[in-house]
Every structure is written in C-alpha cells, then in structure tokens.
C-alpha positions in Angstrom: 96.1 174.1 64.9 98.4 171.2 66.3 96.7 168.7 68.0 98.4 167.3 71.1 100.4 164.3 71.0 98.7 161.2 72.7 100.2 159.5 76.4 102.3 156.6 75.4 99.7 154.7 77.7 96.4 156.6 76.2 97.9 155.7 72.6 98.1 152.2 73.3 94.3 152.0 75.0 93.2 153.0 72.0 95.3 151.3 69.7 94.0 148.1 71.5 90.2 149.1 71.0 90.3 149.9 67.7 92.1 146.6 67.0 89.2 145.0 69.0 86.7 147.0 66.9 87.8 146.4 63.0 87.2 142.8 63.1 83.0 141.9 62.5 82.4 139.1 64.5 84.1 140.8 68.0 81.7 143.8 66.6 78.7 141.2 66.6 80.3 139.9 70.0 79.6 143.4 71.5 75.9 143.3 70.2 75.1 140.3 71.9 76.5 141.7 75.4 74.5 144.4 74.6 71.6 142.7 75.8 72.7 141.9 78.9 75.9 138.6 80.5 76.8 136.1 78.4 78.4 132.7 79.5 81.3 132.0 77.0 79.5 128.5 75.4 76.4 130.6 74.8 78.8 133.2 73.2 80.1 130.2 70.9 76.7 129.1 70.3 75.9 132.1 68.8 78.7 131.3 66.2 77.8 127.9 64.5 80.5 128.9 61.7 83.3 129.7 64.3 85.0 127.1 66.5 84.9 126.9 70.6 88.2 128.1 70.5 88.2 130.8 67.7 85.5 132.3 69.5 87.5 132.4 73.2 90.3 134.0 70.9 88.4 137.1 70.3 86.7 137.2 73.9 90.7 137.6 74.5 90.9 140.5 72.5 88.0 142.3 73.4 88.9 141.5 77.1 92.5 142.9 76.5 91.5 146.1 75.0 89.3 146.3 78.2 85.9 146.3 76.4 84.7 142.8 78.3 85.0 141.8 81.7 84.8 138.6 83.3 83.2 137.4 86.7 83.1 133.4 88.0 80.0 132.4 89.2 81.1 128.9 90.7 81.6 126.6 87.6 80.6 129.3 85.0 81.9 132.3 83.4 80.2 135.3 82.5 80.7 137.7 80.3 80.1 141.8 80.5 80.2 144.6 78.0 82.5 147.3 79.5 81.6 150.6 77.6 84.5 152.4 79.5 87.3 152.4 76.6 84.6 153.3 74.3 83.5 156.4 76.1 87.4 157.6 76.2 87.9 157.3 72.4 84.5 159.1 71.6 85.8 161.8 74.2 89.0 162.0 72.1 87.4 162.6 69.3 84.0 164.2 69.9 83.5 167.7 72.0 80.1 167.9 74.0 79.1 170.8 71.3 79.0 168.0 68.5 77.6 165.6 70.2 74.9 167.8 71.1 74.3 168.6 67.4 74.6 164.8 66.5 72.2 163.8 69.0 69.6 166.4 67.7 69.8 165.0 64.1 69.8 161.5 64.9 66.2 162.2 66.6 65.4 164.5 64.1 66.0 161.3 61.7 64.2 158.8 63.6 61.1 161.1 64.1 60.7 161.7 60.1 60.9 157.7 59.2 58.7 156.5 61.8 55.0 155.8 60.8 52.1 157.7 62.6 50.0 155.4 65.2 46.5 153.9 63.8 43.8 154.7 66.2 41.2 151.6 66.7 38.2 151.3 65.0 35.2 152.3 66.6 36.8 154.1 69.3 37.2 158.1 70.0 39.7 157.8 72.7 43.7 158.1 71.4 45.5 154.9 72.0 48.8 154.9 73.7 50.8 152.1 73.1 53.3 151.7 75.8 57.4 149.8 75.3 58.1 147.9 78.6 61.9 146.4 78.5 64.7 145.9 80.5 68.5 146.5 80.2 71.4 146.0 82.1 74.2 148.2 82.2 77.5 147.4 83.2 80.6 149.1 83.8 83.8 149.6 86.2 87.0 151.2 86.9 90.2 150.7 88.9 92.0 153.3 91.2 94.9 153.4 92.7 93.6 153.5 96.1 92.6 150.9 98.6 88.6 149.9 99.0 87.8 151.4 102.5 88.9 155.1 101.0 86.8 154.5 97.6 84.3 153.4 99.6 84.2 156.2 102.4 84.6 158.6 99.6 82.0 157.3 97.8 79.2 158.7 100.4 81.6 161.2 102.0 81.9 163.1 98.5 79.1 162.5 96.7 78.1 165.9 95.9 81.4 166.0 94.4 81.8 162.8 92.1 77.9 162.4 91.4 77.4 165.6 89.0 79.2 166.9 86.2 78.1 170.5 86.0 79.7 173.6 88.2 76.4 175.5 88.1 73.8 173.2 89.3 76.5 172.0 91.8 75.9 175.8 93.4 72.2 174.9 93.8 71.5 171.8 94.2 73.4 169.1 96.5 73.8 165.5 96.2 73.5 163.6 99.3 74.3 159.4 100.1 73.5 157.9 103.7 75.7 155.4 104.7 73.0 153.3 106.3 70.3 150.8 105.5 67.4 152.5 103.9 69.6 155.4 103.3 68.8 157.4 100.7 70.5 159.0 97.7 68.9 161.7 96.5 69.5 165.6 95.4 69.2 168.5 97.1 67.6 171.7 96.1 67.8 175.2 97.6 65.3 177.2 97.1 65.7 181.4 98.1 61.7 181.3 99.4 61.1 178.0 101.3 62.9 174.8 102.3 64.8 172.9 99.8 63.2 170.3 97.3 64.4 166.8 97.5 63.9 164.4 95.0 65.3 160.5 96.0 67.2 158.5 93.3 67.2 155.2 95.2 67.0 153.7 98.4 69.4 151.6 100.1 69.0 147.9 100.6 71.9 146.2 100.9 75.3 147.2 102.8 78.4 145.6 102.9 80.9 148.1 104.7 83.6 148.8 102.6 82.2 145.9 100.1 79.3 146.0 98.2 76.3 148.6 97.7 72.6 147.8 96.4 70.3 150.6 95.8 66.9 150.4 94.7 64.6 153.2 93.3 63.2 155.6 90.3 66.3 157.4 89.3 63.6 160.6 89.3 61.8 159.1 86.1 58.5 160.1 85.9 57.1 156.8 84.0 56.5 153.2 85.2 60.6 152.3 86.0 62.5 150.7 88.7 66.0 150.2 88.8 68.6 148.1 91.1 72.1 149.5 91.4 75.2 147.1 92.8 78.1 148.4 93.1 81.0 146.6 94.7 84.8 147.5 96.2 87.1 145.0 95.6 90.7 145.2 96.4 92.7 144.6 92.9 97.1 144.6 93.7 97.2 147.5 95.7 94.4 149.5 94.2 90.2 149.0 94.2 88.0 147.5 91.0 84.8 149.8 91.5 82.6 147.6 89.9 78.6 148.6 88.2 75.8 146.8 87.7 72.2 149.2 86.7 69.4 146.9 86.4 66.4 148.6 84.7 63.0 147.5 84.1 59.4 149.4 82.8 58.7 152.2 81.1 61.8 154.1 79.3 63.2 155.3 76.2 65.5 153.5 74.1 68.5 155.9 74.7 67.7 155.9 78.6 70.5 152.7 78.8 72.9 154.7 77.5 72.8 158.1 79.2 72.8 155.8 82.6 75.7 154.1 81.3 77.4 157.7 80.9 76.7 158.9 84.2 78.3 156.1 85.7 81.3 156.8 83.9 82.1 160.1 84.5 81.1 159.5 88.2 83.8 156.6 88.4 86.3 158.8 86.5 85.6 161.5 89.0 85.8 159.3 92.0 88.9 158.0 91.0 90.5 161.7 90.5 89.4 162.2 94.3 90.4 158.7 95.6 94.2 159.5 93.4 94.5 162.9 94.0 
C-alpha cells in the first residue's frame, strides 16, 4: 500500500515539532507547562545548568513549531503548552482503532502494578480515599475568518462543531444560548416523553464577539467544577480562537487530556465551517 505524500505545509509542521521534540530539555520544558503558565524567569529557574538566554532559545523553538504560546500580562510573559501540533502528528500516525487498543492496555498495565488499598484498623467500613487536583488546559487555533463570524458560529452551529460522532448527532442535539446565564448543554430525544437535557456549563461572562466564560460540571458525576474562557481575537485578517479549561475536584488522571481533545477537534471543526 502507498501511503500519500504529505502537504508541503503539513510536512513542514511536523518537521518543526519533531525538531522541537528530540532535544531533552524542550521535552522537560513541555512537562513543566504541563502543570499549568509559566513566566519565562520561572522557566529559567527551573534550569540552574542552562543560561537566561539558552533557555529563551528553546522557548523559540517550541514557540515556532507552535507547541507554546505566549500572552502579556502587563510587565510579564506567560507561557502556555499548546497540545494542537501534537494532536495532528498522533492523527498522522495513529487511527482511532489503535488508539483504542493502546488505551485499553495502558489501563490494563496500570491496574496490574498498582497496590491494593489497606483498610484501617479497627474499622469494618471500606475506606475510600479520594485524589482532588486541578489542571489547566490550554489550547487554540487560527481561521481564516473574521471574529464576529467565529463567534456567531460558535453558538449558531454548535450542534455541528461540538460532537464528533454522526450517530449520536441523529439523537441528541447540542445547544449554546447567546446570553448571560445561558446554558450549554445537550439535547436528547426520547420516542416516549420529552427530551433529556443534561447542562455542561452555564454562562457567566459575555463579551459580544470577544470573549466567553462558562462555568459548570461538564456532566461529571463526581465532586468537579470547571471554568471555560474562550476568546476571539482578530489576528491579520483572520481570528485566534483562544482556550483556557480550568478544572478543579474530583477526576481522573486522563480526564485533562480527553478535555484537551475535545477542544481540538471542536476548534478544527469550527474552523472547517468558519473557512468553508
């Protein structure tokens, strides 16, 4: 079977990340931002070996291949992980089937090593010890269209950029109401009674054509908030659709990261409508 030759453009992306990628301490750099901003001194601080200036050097890299992004906060500079290019090289090289298969293993891993829970002495009752963290996920996306349209389509076509699957599209609906303590929420219809509908977030903050704040469960069941910002700004002639999921309480440790997807292939989607 020939594989498809690579976009002279989709080449080069990649050729940038995995530049970014072979060297160990812009590997370590994407740990860090993991956890959550950086400034760029606490970034060097985290260094002692490196210089200032060696360290800004591979911020640059990392921030050319697309995998950091910036924002100014008056006098300081922050730094974001951008998990974007990441996502298009793993969908390059990895089909849903796999990943399915991969994902199964990796938990089938972590559940063999892990040590069974010690009940307390002197007690009958099972003991339930409960991980509380917080994460912050980060992502965003530029299309070629200005911030009013993005925007507009962006509650206007929810249903269409929010999920991913053509069957539960036929039954359930995904709705945004553009207004303050709107909420998002799904849809679905039911063949012997009104439809269910279960609220991802509210809204609490909106900047018309701007900015976007949401608040809410996301539908987990367990002790978990999350804030969701996501701003329009106007980039050349095109709109930087910008994400910031704040999470905090009760969730597992892959939770982060199947958020993080979501976004993605909602931006991706959203630019297809906003482009085509």
């Amino acid at each position: 079977m020939e594989a498809p030759p690579p976009t002279g453009s989709e080449s080069s992306e990649h050729d940038d990340v995995w530049k970014a990628l072979s060297d160990p301490t812009r590997r370590a750099i994407l740990d860090l931002l993991r956890q959550g901003r950086a400034s760029t001194g606490d970034l060097a601080g985290a260094f002692p070996a490196l210089t200032r200036f060696a360290v800004m050097k591979h911020l640059s890299v990392l921030e050319h291949a697309g995998l950091v992004v910036t924002r100014k906060e008056g006098r300081q500079k922050w730094n974001y992980l951008n998990a974007v290019p990441l996502r298009r090289v793993y969908e390059r090289w990895v089909s849903r089937y796999q990943d399915r298969w991969a994902g199964s293993l990796v938990g089938l891993q972590r559940l063999a090593e892990c040590e069974p829970e010690q009940p307390q002495e002197g007690s009958n009752m099972p003991v339930e010890t409960i991980q509380v963290a917080a994460t912050v996920v980060q992502t965003e996306i530029t299309i070629n269209a200005t911030p009013e349209k993005v925007y507009d389509l962006f509650f206007d076509r929810a249903h269409d950029w929010f999920y991913e699957s053509d069957e539960k599209r036929k039954t359930v609906k995904t709705i945004v109401e553009r207004k303050l303590g709107g909420h998002f929420y799904f849809e679905t219809q039911r063949p012997d009674g009104p439809p269910d509908q279960n609220v991802l977030g509210t809204i609490t903050m909106l900047k018309p054509g701007r900015k976007i704040r949401m608040r809410g469960d996301c539908t987990i069941p367990s002790a978990f908030i999350a804030n969701m910002t996501i701003a329009f700004e106007p980039v050349g002639n095109g709109t930087r659709v910008s994400v910031e999921h704040r999470m905090a309480g009760e969730y597992p440790d892959d939770l982060p990261a199947g958020f993080e997807e979501g976004w993605q292939d909602g931006l991706q989607k959203l630019k297809k409508l906003a482009e085509g």
